[in-house]
C-alpha positions as CSV (number, residue, x, y, z in Angstrom):
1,X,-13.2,-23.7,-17.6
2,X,-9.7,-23.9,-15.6
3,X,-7.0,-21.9,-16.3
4,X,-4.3,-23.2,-18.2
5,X,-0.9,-23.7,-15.6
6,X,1.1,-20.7,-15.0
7,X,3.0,-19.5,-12.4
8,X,0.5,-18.6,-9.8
9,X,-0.2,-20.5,-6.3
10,X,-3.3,-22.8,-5.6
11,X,-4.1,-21.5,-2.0
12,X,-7.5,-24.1,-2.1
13,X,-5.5,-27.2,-1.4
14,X,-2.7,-28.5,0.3
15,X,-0.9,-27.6,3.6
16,X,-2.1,-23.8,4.2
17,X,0.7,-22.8,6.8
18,X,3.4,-23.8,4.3
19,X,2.0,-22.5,1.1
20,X,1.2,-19.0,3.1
21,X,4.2,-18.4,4.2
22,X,6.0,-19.4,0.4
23,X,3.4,-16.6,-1.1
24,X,4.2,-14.2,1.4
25,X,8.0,-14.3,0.7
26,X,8.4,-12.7,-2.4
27,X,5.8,-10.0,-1.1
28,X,8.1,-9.5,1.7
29,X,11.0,-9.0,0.0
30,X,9.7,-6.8,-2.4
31,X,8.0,-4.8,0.0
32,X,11.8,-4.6,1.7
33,X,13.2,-3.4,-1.6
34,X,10.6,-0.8,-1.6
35,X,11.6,0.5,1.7
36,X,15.0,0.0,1.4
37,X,14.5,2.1,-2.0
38,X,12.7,5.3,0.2
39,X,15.3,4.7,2.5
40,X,18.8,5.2,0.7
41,X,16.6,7.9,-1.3
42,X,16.4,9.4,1.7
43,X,19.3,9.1,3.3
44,X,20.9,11.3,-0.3
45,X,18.5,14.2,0.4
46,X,18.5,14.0,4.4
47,X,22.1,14.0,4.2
48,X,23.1,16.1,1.2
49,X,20.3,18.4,1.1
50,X,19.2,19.1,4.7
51,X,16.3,19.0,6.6
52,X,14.1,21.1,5.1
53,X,14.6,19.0,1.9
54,X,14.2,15.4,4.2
55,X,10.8,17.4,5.4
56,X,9.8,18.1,2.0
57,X,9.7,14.7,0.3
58,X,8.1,13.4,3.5
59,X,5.1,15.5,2.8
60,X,5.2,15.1,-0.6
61,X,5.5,11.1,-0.2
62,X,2.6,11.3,2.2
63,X,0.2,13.3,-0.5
64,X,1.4,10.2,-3.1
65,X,-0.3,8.2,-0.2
66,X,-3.0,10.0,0.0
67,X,-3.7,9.7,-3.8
68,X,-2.8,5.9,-4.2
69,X,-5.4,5.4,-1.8
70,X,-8.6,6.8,-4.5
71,X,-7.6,3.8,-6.7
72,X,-6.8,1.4,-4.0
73,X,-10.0,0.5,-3.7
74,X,-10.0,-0.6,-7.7
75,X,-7.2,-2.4,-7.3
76,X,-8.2,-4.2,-4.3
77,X,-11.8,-5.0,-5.6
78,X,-9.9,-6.1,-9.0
79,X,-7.5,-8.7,-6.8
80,X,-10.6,-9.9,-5.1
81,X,-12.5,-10.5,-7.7
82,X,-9.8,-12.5,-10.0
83,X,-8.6,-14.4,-6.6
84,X,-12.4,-15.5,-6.4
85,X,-12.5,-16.2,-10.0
86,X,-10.0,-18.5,-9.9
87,X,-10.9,-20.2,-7.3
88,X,-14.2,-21.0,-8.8
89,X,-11.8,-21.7,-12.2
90,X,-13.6,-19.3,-13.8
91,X,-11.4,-18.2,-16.8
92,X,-13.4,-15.9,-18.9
93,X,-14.5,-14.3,-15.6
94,X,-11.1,-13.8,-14.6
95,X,-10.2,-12.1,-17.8
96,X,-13.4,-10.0,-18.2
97,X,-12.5,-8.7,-14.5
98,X,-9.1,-7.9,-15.7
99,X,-9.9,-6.0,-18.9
100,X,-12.8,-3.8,-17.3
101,X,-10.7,-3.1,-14.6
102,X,-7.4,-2.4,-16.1
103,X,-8.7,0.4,-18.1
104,X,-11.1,1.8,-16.0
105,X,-8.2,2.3,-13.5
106,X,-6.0,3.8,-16.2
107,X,-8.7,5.9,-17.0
108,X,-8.8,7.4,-12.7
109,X,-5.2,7.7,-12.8
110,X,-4.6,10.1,-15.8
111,X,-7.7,12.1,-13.9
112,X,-5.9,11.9,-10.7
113,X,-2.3,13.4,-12.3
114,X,-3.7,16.0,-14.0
115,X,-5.7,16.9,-10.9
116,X,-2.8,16.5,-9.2
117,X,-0.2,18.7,-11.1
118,X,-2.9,21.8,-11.1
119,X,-3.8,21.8,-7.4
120,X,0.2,20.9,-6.3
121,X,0.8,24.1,-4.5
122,X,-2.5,24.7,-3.0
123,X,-2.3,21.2,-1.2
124,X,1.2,21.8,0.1
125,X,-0.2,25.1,1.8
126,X,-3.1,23.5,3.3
127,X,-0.8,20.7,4.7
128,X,1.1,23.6,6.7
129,X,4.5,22.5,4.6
130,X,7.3,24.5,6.2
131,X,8.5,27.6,4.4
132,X,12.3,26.6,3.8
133,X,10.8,23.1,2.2
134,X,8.4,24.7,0.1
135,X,10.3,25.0,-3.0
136,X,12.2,21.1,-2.1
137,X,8.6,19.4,-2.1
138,X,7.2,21.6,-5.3
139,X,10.0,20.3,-7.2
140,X,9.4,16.9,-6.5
141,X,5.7,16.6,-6.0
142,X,5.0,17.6,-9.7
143,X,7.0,14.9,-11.3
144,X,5.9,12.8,-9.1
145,X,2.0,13.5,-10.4
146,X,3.6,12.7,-13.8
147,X,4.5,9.4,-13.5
148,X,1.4,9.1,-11.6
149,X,-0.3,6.7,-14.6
150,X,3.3,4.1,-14.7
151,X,3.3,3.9,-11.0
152,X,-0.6,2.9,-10.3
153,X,-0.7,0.4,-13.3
154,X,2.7,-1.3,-12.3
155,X,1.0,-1.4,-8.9
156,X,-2.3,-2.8,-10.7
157,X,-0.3,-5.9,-12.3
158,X,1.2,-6.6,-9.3
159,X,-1.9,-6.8,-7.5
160,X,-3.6,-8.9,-10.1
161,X,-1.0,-11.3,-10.3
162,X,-1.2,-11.8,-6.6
163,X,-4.6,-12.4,-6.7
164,X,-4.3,-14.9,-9.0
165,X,-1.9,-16.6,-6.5
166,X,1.5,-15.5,-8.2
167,X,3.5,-13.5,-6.1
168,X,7.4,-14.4,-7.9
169,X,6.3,-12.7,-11.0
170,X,5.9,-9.3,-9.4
171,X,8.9,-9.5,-7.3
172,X,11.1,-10.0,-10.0
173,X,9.7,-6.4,-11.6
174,X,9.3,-5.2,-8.0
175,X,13.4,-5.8,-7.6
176,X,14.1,-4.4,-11.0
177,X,12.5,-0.9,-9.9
178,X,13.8,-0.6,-6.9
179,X,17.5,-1.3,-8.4
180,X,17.4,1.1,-11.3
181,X,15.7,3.6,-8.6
182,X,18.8,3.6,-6.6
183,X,21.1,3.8,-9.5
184,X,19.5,7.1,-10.6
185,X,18.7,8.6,-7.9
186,X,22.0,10.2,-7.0
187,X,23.2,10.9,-10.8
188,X,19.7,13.2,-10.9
189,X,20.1,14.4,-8.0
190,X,23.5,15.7,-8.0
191,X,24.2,15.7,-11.7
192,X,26.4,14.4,-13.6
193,X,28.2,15.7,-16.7
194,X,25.4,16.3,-18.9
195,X,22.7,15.7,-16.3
196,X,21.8,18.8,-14.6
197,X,21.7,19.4,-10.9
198,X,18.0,18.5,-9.9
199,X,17.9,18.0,-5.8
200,X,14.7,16.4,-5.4
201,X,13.2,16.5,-8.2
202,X,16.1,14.5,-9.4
203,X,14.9,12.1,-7.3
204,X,10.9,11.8,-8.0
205,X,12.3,11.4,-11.6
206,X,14.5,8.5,-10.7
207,X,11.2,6.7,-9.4
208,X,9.2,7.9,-12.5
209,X,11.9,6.5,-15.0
210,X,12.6,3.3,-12.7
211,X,8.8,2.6,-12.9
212,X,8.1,3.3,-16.5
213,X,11.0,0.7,-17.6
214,X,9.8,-1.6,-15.2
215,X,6.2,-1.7,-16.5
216,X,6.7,-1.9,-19.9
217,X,9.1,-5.1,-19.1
218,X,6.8,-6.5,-16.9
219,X,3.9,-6.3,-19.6
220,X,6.6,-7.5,-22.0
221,X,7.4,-10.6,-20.4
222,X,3.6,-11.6,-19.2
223,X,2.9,-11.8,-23.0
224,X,6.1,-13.9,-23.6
225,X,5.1,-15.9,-21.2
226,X,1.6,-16.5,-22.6
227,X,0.1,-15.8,-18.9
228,X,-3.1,-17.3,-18.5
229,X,-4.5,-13.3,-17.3
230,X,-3.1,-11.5,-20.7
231,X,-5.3,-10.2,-22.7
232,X,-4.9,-11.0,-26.6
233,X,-6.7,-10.2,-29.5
234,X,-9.3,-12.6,-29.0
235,X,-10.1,-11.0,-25.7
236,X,-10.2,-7.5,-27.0
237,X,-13.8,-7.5,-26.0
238,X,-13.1,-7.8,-22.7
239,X,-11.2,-4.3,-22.6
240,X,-14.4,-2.0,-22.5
241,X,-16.2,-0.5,-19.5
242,X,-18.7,-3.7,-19.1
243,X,-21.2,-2.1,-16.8
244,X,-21.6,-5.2,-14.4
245,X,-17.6,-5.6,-13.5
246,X,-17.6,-1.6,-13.1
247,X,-20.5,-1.8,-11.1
248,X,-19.0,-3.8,-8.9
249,X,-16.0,-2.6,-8.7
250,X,-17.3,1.1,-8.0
251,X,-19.3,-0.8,-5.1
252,X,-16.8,-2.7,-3.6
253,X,-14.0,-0.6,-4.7
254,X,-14.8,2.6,-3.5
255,X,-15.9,1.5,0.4
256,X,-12.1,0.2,0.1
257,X,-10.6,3.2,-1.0
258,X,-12.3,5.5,1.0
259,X,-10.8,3.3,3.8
260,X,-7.4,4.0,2.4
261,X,-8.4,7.7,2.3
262,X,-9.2,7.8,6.0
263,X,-6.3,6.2,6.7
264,X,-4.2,8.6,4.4
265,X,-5.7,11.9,5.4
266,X,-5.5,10.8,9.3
267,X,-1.6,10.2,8.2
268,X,-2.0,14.3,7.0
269,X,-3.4,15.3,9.3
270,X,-0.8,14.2,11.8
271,X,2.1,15.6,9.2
272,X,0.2,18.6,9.3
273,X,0.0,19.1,13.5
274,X,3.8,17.7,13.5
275,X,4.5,20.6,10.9
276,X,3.5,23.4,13.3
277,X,6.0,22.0,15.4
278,X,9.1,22.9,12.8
279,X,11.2,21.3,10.4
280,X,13.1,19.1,13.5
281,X,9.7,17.8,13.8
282,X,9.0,16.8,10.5
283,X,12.2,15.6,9.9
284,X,12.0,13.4,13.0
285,X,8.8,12.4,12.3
286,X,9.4,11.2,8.5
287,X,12.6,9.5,9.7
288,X,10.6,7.4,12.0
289,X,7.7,6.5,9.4
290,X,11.0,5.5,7.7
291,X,11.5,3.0,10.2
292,X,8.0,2.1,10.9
293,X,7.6,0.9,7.4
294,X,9.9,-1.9,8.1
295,X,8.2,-3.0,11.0
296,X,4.7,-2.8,9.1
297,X,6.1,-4.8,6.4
298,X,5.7,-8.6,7.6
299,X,1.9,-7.5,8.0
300,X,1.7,-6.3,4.8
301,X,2.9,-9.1,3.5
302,X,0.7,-12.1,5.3
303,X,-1.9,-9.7,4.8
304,X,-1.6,-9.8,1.0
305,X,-1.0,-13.6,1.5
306,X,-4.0,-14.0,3.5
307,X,-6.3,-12.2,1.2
308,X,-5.0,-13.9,-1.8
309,X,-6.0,-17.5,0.2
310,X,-8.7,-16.5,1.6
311,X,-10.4,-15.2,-1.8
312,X,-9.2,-18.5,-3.4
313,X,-11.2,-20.4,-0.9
314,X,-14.3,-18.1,-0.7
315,X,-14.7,-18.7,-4.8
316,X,-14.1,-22.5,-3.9
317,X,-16.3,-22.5,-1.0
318,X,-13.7,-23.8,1.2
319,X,-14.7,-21.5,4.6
320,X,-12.7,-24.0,7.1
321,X,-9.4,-23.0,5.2
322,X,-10.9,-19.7,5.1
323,X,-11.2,-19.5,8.9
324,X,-7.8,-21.4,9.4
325,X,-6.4,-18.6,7.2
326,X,-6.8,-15.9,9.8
327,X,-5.0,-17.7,12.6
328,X,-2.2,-18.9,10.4
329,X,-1.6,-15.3,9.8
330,X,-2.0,-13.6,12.8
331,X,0.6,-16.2,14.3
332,X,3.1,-15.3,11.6
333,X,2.4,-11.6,12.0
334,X,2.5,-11.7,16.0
335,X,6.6,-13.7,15.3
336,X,7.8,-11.5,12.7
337,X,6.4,-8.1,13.7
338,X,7.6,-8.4,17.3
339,X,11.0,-9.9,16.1
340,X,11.5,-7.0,14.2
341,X,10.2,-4.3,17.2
342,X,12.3,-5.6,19.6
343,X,15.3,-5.2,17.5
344,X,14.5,-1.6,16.9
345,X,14.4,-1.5,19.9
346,X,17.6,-2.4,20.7
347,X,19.8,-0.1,17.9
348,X,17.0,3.0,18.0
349,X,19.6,6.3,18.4
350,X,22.2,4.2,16.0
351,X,19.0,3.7,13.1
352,X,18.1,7.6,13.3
353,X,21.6,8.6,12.8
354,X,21.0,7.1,9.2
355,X,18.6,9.4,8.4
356,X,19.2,12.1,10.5
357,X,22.6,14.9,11.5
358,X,20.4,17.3,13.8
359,X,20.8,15.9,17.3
360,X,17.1,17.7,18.4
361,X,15.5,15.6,15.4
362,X,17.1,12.4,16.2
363,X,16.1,12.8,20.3
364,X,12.1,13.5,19.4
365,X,12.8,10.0,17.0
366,X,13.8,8.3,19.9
367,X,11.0,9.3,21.5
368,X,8.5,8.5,18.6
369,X,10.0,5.1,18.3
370,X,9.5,4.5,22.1
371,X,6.0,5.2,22.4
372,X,4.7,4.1,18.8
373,X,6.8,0.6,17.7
374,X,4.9,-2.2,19.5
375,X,1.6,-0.9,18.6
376,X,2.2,-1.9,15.2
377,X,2.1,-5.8,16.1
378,X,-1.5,-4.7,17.5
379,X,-2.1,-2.9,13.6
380,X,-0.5,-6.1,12.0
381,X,-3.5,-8.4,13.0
382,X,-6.0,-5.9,12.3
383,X,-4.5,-5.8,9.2
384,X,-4.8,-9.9,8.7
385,X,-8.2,-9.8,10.3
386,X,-9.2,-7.0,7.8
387,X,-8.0,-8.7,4.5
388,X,-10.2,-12.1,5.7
389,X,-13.1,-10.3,6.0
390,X,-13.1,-7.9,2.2
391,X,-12.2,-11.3,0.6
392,X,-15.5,-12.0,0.7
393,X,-16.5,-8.2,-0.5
394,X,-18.0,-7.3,2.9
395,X,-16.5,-3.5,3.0
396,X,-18.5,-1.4,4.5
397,X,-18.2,-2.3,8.1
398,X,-14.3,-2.0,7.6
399,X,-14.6,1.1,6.4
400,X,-16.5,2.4,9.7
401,X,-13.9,0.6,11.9
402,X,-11.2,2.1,10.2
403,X,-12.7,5.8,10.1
404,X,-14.3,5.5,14.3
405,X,-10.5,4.0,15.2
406,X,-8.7,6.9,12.9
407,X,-11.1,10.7,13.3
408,X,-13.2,9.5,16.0
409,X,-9.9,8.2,18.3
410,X,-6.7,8.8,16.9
411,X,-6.8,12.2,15.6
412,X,-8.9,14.4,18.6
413,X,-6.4,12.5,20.9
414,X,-3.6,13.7,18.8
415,X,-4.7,17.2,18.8
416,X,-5.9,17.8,22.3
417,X,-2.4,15.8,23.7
418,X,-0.3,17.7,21.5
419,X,-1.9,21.5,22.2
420,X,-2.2,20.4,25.9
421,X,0.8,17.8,26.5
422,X,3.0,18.8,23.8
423,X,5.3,17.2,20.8
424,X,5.7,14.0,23.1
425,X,2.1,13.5,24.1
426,X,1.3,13.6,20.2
427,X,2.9,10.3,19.7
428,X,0.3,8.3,22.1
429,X,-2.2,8.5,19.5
430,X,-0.8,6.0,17.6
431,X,-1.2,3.1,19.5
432,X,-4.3,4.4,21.1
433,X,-6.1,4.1,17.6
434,X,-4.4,0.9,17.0
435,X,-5.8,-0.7,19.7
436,X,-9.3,0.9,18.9
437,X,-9.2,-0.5,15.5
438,X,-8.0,-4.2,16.8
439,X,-11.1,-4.2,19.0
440,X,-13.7,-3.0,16.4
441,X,-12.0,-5.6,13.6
442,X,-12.2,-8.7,15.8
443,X,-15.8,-8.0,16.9
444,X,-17.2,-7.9,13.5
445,X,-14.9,-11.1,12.6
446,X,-16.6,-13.2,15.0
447,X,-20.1,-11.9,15.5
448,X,-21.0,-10.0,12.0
449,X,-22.6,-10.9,9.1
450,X,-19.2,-10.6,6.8
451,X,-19.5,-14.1,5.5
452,X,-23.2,-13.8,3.8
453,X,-21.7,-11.3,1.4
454,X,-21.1,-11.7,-1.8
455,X,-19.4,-10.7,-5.3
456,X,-21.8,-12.0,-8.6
457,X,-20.7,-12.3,-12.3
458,X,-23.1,-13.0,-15.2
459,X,-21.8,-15.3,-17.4
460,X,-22.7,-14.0,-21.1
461,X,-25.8,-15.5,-21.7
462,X,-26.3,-17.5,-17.7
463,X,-27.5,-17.0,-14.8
464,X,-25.6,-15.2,-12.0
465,X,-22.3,-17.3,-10.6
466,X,-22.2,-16.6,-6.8
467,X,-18.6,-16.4,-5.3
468,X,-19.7,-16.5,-1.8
């Protein structure tokens, strides 16, 4: 059956460089508005509330990370999944993917908050969080956990939608966020006649609040719409825990999000040497992830274009645009990426005065910029290369290129050039495991078995439908 019209892209015909780029747009500029959100968030604690507070919601942001990354792998299997469904124009199987998965996932992320807002303070201790930013990242860690559930299920839609080829639709609720995010953020934090005087907690709430109205819109408007992926009360049988879709989304999904987690907890793990360095360090080295999450956003967003296309054309059976897919988007990472590296480049000292007052902090930025910027055009087409290959569900091998490049490279180089080299050295690691992780990702692209895998749905009362 095909779906019925609706805002979403058909990435299985027509000219593939064009239609890439047009779906990777919106997910640029939304990831933009998410960044440019952090960022004027944290330029109101940085410069209002100090280092210690600046260090203190870079830890805390870094633990969200950490624990977006256990559902990932849901989400990501989900996206798959639909994208390969429609492709195949497989409605029912689209929607039966959509209401196994949406609850299961609410279900992990009221688990994870609750988890979250008992064990707060233990995890800031084992992450070595500075003393004068324990109290900062307490504050805003804990309401953070609250609004857990609103953020991973806004997060959810979005991904859906994408895999179902619409990228607008999310923007527009993306955008609406982000604005109401930066409207609040300096009334809570500050206060404001009857608002109290909340530092940074004030501004975890702001998110929370942003987030919540921006969900319920976005559901609002999807059922408005009549969106081909809603689920009505016809389709109420679809919103159970079917044991095939969970299945496989606990098979796929989890390989996938414990590739997040490696990639989270090496992220930790390098917050947590940079802490025993002091607050300077922390400071510096949260203002330059600042920065760095710019530069990563053009791969983020061909990446997300490029898995949407190439799960499209998997369920089609299309594997020339499939293979077309990856050098379309390695080309447009390799322009944009480097565009936006070399003019870091060029206004480095000027950008960390944004974020930063303390002239120590803002010199070991410089130096993390230096060393670490262009190695993330070498992470940009792993990150292409990656989302070809789990379009097709193959996810084990990325998980063991992401944790050899990350714990078995990255992390003993960071620790034995930081205790032997030190701060400076650290900073090497970065493009070190980069590189590692390019190497292992292209290898398995061209010679592994990636392409034999497979994602199967049972029809209700058929055989199995093969999406590879």
């Amino acid at each position: 059956m095909a779906l019925p019209k609706h805002n979403g892209m058909n990435l299985t015909e027509g000219p593939l460089a064009k239609k890439l780029l047009v779906f990777a747009m919106p997910i640029l500029l939304g990831n933009v508005m998410q960044s440019l959100n952090g960022t004027i968030n944290a330029i109101w604690v940085g410069n209002f509330l100090g280092e210690g507070a600046f260090a203190a919601t870079s830890n805390a942001n870094n633990i969200m990370f950490f624990l977006l990354s256990l559902v990932f792998g849901i989400g990501m299997a989900s996206t798959i999944l639909v994208g390969q469904r429609i492709g195949a124009k497989d409605e029912i199987g689209a929607k039966r993917v959509v209401g196994a998965s949406a609850l299961f996932y609410v279900l992990l992320s009221v688990l994870i908050a609750a988890a979250g807002l008992l064990l707060s303070t233990r995890i800031l201790h084992w992450m070595q969080t500075p003393a004068d930013s324990m109290d900062y990242a307490l504050g805003y860690i804990r309401i953070t956990f609250i609004g857990i559930p609103f953020m991973f299920f806004f997060n959810f839609v979005m991904t859906i939608l994408r895999g179902a080829g619409d990228a607008k639709t999310p923007f527009y609720f993306l955008l609406l966020s982000a604005l109401l995010d930066i409207a609040l953020n300096p009334l809570l934090i500050f206060g404001f006649g009857p608002i109290p005087r909340m530092e940074t907690a004030g501004s975890a709430l702001a998110a929370v609040i942003a987030q919540g109205i921006s969900l319920a819109a976005f559901i609002a408007y999807l059922y408005r719409q009549k969106h081909p992926l809603r689920l009505t009360g016809s389709d109420r049988r679809y919103v159970r825990l079917d044991p095939q879709i969970i299945k496989l989304l606990v098979r796929k999904g989890i390989p996938m999000g414990l590739q997040m987690l490696t990639v989270s907890s090496s992220a930790i793990a390098v917050v947590s040497l940079v802490n025993s360095f002091g607050s300077a360090a922390t400071a510096a080295f949260g203002a330059a992830m600042q920065i760095s999450s710019y530069v990563q956003m053009p791969a983020m967003a061909i990446g997300g274009a490029v898995s949407a296309a190439a799960a499209q054309n998997v369920g089609a059976g299309k594997w020339d645009r499939v293979h077309r897919t990856t050098g379309i988007g390695c080309l447009f990472n390799l322009l944009m990426t480097g565009l936006l590296v070399a003019l870091i480049y060029g206004w480095n000292e000027r950008i960390l005065h944004i974020f930063l007052k303390d002239e120590s902090a803002i010199q070991i930025g410089m130096n993390i910029n230096h060393i670490t910027l262009w190695a993330y055009i070498v992470f940009g087409i792993t990150f292409v290369v990656s989302g070809v290959i789990r379009s097709t569900g193959a996810v084990m091998i990325p998980l063991l290129t992401t944790f050899l490049a990350l714990w078995c490279f990255r992390i003993p180089f960071a620790y034995y050039l930081g205790k032997t080299f030190g701060l400076n050295a650290v900073w090497w690691s970065f493009p070190i495991g980069f590189v590692c992780a390019l190497l292992l990702s292209a290898s398995y692209y061209f010679w592994g078995s990636w392409r034999k895998s497979s994602m199967k749905i049972d029809p209700p009362g058929g055989e199995a439908v093969s999406v590879s």
